[in-house]
DRENLUMSE-209115 format. One record per residue (C-alpha): residue in three letters; x, y, z. Coordinates in Angstrom, 2 decimals, decimal comma. Layout:
BEGIN
R   residuo        c1        c2        c3
R       ala         X         Y         Z
...
end
This chain:
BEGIN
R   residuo        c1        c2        c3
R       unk      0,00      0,00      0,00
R       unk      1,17      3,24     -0,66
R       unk      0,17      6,05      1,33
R       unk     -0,89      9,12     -0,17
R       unk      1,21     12,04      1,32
R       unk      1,33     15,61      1,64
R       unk      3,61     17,08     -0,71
R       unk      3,73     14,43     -3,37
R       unk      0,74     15,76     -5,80
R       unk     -1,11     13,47     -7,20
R       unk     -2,32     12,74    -11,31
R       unk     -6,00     13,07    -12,31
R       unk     -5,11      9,81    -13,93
R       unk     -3,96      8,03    -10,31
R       unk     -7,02      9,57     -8,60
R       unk     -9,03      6,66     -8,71
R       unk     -6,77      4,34     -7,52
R       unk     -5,48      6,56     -4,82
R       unk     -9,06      7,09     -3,75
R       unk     -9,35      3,48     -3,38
R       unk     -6,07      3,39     -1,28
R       unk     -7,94      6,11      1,29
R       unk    -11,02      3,84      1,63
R       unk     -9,01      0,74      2,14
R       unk     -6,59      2,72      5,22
R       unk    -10,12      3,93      6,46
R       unk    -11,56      0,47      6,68
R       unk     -8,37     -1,36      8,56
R       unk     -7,77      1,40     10,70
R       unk    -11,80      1,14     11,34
R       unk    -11,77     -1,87     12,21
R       unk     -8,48     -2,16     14,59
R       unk     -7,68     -1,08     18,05
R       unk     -4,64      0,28     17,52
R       unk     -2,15      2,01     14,88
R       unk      1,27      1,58     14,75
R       unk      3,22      4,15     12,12
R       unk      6,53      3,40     11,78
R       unk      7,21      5,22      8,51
R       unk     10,43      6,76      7,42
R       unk      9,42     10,26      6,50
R       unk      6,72     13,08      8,45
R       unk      4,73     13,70      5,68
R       unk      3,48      9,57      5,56
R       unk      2,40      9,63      8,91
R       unk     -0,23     12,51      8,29
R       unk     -3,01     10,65      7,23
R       unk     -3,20      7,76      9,42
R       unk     -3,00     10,30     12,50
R       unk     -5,53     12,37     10,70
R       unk     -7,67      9,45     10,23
R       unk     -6,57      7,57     13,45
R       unk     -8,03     10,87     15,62
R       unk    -11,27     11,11     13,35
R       unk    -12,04      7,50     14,80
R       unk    -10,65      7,71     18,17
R       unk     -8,13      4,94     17,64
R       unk     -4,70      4,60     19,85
R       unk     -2,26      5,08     17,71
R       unk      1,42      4,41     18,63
R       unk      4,24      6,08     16,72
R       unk      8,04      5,36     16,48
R       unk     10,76      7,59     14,80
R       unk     14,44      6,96     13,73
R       unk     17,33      9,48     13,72
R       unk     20,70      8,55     13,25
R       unk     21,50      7,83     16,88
R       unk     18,17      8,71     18,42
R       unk     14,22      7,68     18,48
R       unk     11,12      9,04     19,11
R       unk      8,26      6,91     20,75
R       unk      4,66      7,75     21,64
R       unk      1,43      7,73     21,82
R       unk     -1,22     10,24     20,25
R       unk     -3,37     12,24     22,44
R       unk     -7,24     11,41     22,92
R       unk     -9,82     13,93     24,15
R       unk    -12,33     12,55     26,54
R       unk    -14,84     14,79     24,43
R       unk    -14,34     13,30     21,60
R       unk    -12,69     13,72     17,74
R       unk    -12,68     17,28     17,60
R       unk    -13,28     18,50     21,07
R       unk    -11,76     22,21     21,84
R       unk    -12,39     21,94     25,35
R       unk    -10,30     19,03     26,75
R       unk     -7,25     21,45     27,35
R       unk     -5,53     18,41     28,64
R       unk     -5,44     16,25     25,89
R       unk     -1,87     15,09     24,66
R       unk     -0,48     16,40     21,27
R       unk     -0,16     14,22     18,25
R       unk      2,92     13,92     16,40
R       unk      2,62     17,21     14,40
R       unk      1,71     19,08     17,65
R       unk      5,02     20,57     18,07
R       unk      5,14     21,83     14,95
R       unk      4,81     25,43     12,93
R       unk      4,98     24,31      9,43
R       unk      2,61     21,80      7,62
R       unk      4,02     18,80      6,41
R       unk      5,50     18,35      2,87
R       unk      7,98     16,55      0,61
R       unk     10,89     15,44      3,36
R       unk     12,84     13,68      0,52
R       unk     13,61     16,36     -1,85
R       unk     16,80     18,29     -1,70
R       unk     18,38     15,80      0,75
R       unk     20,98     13,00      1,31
R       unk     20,40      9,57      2,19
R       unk     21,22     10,23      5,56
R       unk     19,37     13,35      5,42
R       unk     16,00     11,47      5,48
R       unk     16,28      9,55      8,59
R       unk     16,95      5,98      6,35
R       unk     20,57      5,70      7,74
R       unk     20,43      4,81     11,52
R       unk     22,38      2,90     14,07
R       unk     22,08     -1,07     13,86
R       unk     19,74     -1,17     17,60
R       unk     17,62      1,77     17,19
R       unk     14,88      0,07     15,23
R       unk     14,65     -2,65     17,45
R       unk     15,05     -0,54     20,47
R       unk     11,88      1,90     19,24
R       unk      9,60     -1,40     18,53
R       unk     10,40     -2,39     21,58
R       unk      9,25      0,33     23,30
R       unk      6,41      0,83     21,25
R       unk      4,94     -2,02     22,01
R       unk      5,67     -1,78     26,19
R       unk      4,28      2,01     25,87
R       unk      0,84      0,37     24,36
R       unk      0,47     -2,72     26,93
R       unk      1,03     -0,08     29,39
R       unk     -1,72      2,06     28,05
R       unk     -4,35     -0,64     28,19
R       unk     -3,62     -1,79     32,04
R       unk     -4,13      1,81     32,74
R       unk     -7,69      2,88     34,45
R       unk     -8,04      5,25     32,07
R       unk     -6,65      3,35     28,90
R       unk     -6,18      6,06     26,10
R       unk     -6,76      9,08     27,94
R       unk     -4,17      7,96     30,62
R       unk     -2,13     11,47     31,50
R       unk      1,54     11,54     31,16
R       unk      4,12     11,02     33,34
R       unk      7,17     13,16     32,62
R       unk     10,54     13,52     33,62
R       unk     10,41     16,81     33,52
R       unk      8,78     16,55     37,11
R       unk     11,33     15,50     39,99
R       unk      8,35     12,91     41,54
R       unk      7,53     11,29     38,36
R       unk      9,37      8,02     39,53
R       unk      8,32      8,64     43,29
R       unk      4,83      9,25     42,38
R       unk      2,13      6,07     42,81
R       unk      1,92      4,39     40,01
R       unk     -2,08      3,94     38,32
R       unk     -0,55      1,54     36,15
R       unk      0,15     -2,01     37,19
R       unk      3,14     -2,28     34,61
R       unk      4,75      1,44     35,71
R       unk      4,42      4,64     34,59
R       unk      3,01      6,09     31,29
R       unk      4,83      8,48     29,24
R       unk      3,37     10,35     26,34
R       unk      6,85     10,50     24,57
R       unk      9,97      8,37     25,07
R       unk     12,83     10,02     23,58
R       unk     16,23      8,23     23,37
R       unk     19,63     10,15     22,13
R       unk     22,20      6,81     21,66
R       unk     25,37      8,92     21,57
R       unk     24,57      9,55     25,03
R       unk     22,44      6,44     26,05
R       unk     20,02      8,73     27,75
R       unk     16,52      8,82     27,87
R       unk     14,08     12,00     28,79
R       unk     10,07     11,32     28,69
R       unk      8,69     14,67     27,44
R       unk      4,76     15,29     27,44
R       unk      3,13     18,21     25,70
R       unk     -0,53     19,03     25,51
R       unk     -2,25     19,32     21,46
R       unk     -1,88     22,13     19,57
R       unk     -4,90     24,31     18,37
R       unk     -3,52     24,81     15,09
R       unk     -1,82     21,22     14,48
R       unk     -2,65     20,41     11,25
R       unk     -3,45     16,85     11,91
R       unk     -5,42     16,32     14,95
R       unk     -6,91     20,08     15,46
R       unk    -10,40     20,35     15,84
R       unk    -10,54     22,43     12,63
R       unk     -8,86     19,65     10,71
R       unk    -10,69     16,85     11,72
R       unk    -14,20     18,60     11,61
R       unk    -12,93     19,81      7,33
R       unk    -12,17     16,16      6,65
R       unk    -15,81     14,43      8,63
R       unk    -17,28     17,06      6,10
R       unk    -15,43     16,95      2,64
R       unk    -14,06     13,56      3,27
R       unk    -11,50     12,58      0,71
R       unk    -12,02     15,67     -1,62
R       unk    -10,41     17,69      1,54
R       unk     -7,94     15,28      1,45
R       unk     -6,87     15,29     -2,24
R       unk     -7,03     19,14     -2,16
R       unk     -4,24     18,70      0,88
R       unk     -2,26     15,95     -0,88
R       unk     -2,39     18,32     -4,50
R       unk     -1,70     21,92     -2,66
R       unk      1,63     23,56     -1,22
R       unk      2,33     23,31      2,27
R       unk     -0,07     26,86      2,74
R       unk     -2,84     25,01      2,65
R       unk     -2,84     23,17      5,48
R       unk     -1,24     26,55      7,30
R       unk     -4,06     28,78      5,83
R       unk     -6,58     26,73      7,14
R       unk     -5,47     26,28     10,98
R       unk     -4,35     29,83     11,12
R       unk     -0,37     28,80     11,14
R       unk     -0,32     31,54      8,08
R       unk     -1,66     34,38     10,38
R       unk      0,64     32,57     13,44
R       unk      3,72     33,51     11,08
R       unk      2,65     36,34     10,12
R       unk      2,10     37,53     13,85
R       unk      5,47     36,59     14,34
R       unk      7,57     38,29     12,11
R       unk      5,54     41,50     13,00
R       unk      6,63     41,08     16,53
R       unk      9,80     42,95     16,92
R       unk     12,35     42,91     19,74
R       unk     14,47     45,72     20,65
R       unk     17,98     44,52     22,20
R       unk     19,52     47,56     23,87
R       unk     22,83     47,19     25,45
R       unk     23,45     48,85     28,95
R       unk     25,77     51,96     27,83
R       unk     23,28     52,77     24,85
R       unk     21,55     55,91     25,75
R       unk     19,42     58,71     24,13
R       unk     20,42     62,16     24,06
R       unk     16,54     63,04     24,59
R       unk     16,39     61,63     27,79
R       unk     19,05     64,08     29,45
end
């Protein structure tokens, strides 16, 4: 199966086939419990989150650097697909990010695109993917478990809801170092996968929204959360570094 991605435009010719694709990734991911990506590039793992939140699946995700990993699991609102209110839901795997996803493979060297890693990370990331998600179900609240961080002192003194341990939203390994840090961040309003303005544009349009996102530039996507007006804001936002012997003959 190829999945179609952001950023890789597709033929009026292939549309019919690709469409096909869509409905069969709808079904499977339907009619499982959980979702595993474990792609090689960003832009692949947009629609099966997209789709993934739409139908309130778990979905477990592992990424390979060189020397280093990503693990975790995708937030789920207690409201619901699309719920604005649950300000405590986790973030997805675009979350952290201020750009839409595009074409990761142009312009770049083999071990540019994350294909080149060490000979244990892949293992290592499966691994944990799998102990993150068995985790997840023996928790009392399953999906919606909240994260526990390292970025709090107590997180291993803590008691523990799970019977297997603690459960991080993000497992992050750097090999170089063989260290470990479990980050958790909350969704993004504007992520342009699991937002509630996303998800409620593709329950209404369906695959038309998604061939006009596969077919556009990146400013699609960024238009329609409101990353545009984000940047925008941004770059009007200006900071004025004075040093400590500047001065202004007005003020004397």
């Amino acid at each position: 199966m190829n999945i179609p991605m952001p950023g890789h435009p597709i033929s009026e010719s292939m549309r019919g086939k690709v469409d096909e694709t869509i409905t069969l990734l709808e079904a499977l991911i339907e009619k499982n419990d959980v979702v595993f990506l474990l792609m090689d590039t960003r832009e692949s793992r947009w629609l099966p989150t997209l789709i993934g939140a739409s139908k309130r699946k778990i979905v477990m995700n592992a990424a390979l650097g060189f020397d280093s990993y990503l693990v975790m699991r995708h937030g789920m609102s207690a409201g619901g697909a699309g719920d604005e209110t649950n300000s405590k839901k986790l973030g997805c795997y675009f979350c952290n990010d201020v750009v839409a996803p595009g074409n990761s493979t142009r312009d770049r060297t083999l071990d540019q695109q994350c294909t080149v890693t060490r000979p244990g990370i892949a293992m290592i990331a499966a691994a944990l993917a799998v102990e993150l998600l068995v985790t997840v179900l023996q928790h009392p609240k399953g999906a919606e478990a909240p994260a526990d961080s390292s970025a709090r002192d107590d997180y291993l003194t803590n008691d523990i809801e799970s019977p297997l341990g603690i459960v991080p939203h993000q497992i992050r390994g750097f090999l170089a170092r063989h260290n470990t840090v479990l980050p958790a961040t909350t969704a993004f309003d504007k992520c342009t996968a699991c937002s509630a303005t996303v998800l409620k544009e593709y329950e209404a349009r369906g695959h038309d929204f998604l061939f006009d996102v596969i077919n556009s530039t990146a400013s699609f996507l960024e238009d329609l959360t409101g990353l545009t007006k984000l940047h925008a804001d941004s770059e009007k936002a200006e900071v004025w570094d004075l040093s400590d012997d500047e001065s202004f003959a007005g003020s004397e």
